[in-house]
NUBADREN-885407 format. One line per 8 residues: number of its first residue (from 1); their letters; for each residue z, y negated, x negated of C-alpha. Coordinates in steps of 0.05 Angstrom, whole numbers, plus 32768, in hexadecimal, padded with zeros to 4 digits. Example, Ala and Ser with C-alpha at 12.3 -4.5 7.8 and 13.67 -1.06 7.14 Angstrom:
1	AS	809C,805A,7F0A; 808F,8015,7EEF $
//
This chain:
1	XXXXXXXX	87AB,7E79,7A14; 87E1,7E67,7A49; 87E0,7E84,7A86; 881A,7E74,7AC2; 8813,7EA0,7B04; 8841,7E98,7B42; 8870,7E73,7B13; 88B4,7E59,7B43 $
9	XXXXXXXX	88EC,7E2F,7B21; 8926,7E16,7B3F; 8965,7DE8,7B29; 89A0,7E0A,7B52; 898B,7E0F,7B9C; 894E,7DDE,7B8D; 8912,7DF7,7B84; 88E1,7DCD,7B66 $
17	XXXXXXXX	88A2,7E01,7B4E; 8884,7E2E,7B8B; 8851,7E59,7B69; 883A,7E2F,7B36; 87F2,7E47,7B16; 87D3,7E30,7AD0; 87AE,7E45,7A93; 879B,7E25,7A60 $
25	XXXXXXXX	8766,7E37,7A29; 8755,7E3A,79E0; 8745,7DFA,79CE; 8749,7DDB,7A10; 876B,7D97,7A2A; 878C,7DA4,7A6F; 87B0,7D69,7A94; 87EA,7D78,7ACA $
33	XXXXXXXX	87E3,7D41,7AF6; 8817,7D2A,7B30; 8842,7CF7,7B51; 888C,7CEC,7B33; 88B1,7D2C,7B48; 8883,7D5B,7B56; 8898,7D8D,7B2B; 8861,7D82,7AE0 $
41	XXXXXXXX	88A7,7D76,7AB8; 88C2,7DBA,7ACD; 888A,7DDC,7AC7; 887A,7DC7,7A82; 88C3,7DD7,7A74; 88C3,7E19,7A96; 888F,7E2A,7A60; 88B2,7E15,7A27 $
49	XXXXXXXX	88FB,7E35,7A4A; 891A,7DFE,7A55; 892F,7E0A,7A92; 8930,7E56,7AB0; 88FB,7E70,7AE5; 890B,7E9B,7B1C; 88C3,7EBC,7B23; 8882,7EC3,7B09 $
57	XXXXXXXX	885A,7ECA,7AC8; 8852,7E9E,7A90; 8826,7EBA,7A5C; 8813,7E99,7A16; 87D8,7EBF,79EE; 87EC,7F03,7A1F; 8837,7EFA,7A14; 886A,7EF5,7A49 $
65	XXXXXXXX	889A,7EB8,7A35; 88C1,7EB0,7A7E; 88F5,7EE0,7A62; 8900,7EC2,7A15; 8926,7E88,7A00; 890C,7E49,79F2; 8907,7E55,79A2; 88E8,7E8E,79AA $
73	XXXXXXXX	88B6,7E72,79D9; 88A6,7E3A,79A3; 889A,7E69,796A; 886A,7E87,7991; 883D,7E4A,7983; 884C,7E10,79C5; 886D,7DDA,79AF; 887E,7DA0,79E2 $
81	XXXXXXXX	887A,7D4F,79D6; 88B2,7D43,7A0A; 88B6,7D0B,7A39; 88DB,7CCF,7A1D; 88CB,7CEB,79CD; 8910,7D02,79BD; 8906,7CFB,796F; 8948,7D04,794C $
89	XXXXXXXX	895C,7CBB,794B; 8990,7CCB,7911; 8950,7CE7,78DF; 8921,7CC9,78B7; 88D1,7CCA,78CD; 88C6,7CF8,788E; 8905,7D24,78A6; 88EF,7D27,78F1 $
97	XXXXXXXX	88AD,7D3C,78DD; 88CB,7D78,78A7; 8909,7D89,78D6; 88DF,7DBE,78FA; 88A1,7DBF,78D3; 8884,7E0F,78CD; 883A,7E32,78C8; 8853,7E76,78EA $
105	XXXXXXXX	8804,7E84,7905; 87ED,7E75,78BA; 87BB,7E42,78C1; 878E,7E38,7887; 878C,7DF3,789D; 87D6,7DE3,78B1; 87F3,7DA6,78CD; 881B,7D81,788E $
113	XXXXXXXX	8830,7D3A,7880; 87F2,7D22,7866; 87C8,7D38,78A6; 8802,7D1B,78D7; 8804,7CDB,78A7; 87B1,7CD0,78B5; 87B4,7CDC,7905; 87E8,7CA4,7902 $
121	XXXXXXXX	87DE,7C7B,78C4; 881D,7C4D,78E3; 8854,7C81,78CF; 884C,7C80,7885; 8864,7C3F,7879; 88A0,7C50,78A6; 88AF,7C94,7888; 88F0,7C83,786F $
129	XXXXXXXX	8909,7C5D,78AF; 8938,7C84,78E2; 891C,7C95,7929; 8944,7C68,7949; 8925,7C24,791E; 88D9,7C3B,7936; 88B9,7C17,796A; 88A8,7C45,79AE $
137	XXXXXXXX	8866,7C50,799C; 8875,7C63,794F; 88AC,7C98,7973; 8873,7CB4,799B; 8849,7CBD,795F; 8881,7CD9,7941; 888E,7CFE,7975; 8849,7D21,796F $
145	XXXXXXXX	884A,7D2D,792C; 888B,7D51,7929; 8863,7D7F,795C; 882A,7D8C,7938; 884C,7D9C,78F2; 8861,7DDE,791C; 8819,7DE5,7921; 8819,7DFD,7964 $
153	XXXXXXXX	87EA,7E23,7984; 87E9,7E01,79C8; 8809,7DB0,79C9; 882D,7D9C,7A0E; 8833,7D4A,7A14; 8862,7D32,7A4C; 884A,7CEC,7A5E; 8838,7CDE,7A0E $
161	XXXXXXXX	8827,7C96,7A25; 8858,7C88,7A57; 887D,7C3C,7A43; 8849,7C30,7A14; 881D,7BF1,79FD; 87DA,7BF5,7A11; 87C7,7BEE,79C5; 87FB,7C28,79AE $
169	XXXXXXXX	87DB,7C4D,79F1; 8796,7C4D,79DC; 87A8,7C5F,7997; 87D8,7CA7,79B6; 879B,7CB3,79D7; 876A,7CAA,79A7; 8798,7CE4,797A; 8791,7D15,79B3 $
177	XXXXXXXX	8745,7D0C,79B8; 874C,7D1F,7970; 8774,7D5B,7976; 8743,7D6F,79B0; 8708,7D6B,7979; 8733,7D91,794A; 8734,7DCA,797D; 877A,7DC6,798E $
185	XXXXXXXX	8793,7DD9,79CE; 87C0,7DA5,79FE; 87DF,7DA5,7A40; 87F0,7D62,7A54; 880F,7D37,7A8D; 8809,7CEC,7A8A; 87EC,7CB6,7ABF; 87B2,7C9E,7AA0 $
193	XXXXXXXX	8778,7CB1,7AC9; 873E,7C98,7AA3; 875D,7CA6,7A5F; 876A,7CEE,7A76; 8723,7CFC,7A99; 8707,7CE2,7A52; 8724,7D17,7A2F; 873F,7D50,7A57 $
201	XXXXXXXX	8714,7D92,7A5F; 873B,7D9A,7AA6; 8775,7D7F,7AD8; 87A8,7D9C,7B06; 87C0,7D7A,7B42; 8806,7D83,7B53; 882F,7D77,7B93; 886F,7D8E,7BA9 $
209	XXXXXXXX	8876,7DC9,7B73; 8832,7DE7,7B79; 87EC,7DCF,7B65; 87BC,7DB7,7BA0; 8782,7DB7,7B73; 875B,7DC0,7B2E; 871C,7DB1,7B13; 86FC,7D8B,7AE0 $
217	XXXXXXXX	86FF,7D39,7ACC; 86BE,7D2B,7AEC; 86D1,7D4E,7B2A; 870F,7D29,7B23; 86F0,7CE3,7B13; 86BF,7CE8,7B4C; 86F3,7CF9,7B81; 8719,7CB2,7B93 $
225	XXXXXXXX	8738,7CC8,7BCF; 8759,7D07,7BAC; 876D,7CD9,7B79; 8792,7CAE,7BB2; 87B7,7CE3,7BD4; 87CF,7D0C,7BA2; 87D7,7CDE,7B65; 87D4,7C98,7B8A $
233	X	881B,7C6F,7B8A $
//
């Protein structure tokens, strides 16, 4: 579905991406892994336009999108769960989750309220609270759930657990082990090793901009010392 080849992004005369490669495919849960810095932010929002590229290719389902702004990018079916949530604080649940809410691939099963409202049962009850009165773990579900009422094609989580309980943790990741069995397809960055070799089909490593290796969670989990130099503290 996604595909990113030689991808370089820089912010004025920094360049943080140095020939990025991805893909991504139908039904499949990737994980961008990484130290703080390394470049997983930009590159997830060098997908979604964000921020401008100065080379490469990203393609979505054969589509270039390097070129296209960033609504046109998310009509194409991505849609991104950005780091830190970024619900509209000002907005009810029930208007966060409408505000964008569109079926432009016409699914015969589409994301609506009452599928969002049984991944996370907590958000009824809170439905007609503002953003900014939900806990950080009710925005995060929130914060999904706006997502997937665009019923996108491919989901991108940046760090969907990051500041989060254990409990409220368990219970994010416990959604996206039921999206995977739905058959939807997410690219993801968070820390959570074990969580993420649980689920995830396959990982990329990142350092410095570029990725230093991919393979799959049990190659991962049965590599320590990889797991200490690249993704150690």
């Amino acid at each position: 579905m996604l595909e990113i080849n030689g991808l370089e992004t820089a912010y004025g005369q920094s360049q943080v991406l140095f020939g990025m490669e991805l893909n991504v495919g139908k039904g499949e849960v990737v994980t961008l892994l990484g130290r703080n810095g390394m470049g997983k932010t930009t590159t997830l929002h060098s997908v979604m336009g964000l921020v401008p590229s100065r080379s490469g290719n990203i393609r979505f389902q054969g589509q270039e999108l390097r070129e296209l702004p960033s609504y046109q990018i998310a009509k194409t079916g991505l849609s991104l769960v950005p780091e830190g949530r970024q619900i509209f604080p000002n907005l009810t649940v029930l208007e966060n989750l409408v505000a964008t809410a569109s079926n432009r691939s016409q699914s015969e099963n589409p994301w609506n309220l009452d599928r969002v409202f049984d991944l996370f049962p907590r958000l009824p009850n809170r439905i007609h609270h503002m953003g900014n009165q939900l806990s950080g773990g009710e925005q995060q579900m929130l914060a999904i759930g706006r997502a997937l009422m665009t019923n996108p094609k491919l989901l991108i989580l940046d760090e969907a657990t990051e500041g989060l309980a254990p409990l409220i943790r368990n219970e994010i990741w416990n959604c996206v082990s039921n999206l995977k069995s739905a058959g939807q397809s997410i690219l993801l960055v968070d820390k959570n090793i074990d969580a993420l070799t649980r689920i995830a089909d396959r990982h990329y490593i990142i350092e410095k901009g570029k990725v230093v290796w991919d393979g799959t969670s049990s190659e991962l989990q049965g590599d320590q010392d990889l797991q200490h130099r690249f993704l150690g503290v």
